[in-house]
Structures are given as structure tokens and as C-alpha cells.
C-alpha positions as CSV (number, residue, x, y, z in Angstrom):
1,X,-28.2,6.4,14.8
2,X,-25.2,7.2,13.0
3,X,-23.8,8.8,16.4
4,X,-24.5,5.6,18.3
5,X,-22.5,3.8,15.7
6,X,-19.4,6.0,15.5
7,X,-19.3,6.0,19.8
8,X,-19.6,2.4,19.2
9,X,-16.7,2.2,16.8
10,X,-14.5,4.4,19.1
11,X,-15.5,2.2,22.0
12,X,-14.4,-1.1,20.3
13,X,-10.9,0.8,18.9
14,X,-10.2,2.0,22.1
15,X,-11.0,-1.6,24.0
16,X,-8.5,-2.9,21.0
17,X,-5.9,-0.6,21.7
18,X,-6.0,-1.4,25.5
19,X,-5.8,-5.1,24.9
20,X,-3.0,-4.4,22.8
21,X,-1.1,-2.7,25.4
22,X,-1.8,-5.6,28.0
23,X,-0.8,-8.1,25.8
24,X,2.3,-6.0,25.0
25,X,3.0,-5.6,29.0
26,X,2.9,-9.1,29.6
27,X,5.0,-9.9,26.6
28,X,7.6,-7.3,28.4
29,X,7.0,-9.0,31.8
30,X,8.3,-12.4,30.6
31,X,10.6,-11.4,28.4
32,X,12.3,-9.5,31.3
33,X,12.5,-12.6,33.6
34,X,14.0,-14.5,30.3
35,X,16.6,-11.8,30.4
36,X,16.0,-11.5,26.5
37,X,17.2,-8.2,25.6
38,X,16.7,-8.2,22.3
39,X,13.3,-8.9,22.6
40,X,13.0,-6.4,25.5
41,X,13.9,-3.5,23.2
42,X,11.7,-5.4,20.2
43,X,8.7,-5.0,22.5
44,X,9.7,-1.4,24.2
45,X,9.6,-0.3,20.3
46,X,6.0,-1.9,19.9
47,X,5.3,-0.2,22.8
48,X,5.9,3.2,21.7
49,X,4.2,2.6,18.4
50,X,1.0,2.5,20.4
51,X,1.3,5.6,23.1
């Protein structure tokens, strides 16, 4: 029981982390077509908080 619990914790961190980065790669995609390079290198710092 308590295994099935901590691979279903790690599941739901990992699934976390990857919507994270997707959200984070979208954030990037737009603010690259704004031309916003302040909040290019904002979100590139986000970014490698998280790899």
C-alpha cells in the first residue's frame, strides 16, 4: 500500500513538473513573437529552475 502511494505521488509530481514546462514553453513561444526580451530571459531563468 504504502508503495502504491509513494509511485502515485511521484507520478503526480512528475505530471506537475511536465505541465510546468509546457506552460513555460508556451509562455517563451509568445513572448518571442512579442519580441519581449525581458520577459524572454525572465522565462529562460524559470526554465532552468526546473531542468
Amino acid at each position: 500500500m504504502i508503495r502504491n502511494k509513494f509511485e502515485a505521488a511521484e507520478k503526480a509530481r512528475e505530471a506537475h513538473k511536465q505541465s510546468i514546462k509546457k506552460n513555460l514553453e508556451h509562455r517563451l513561444e509568445v513572448a518571442r513573437t512579442k519580441g519581449d526580451e525581458n520577459l524572454i530571459r525572465q522565462i529562460e531563468a524559470e526554465m532552468q529552475y526546473f531542468n
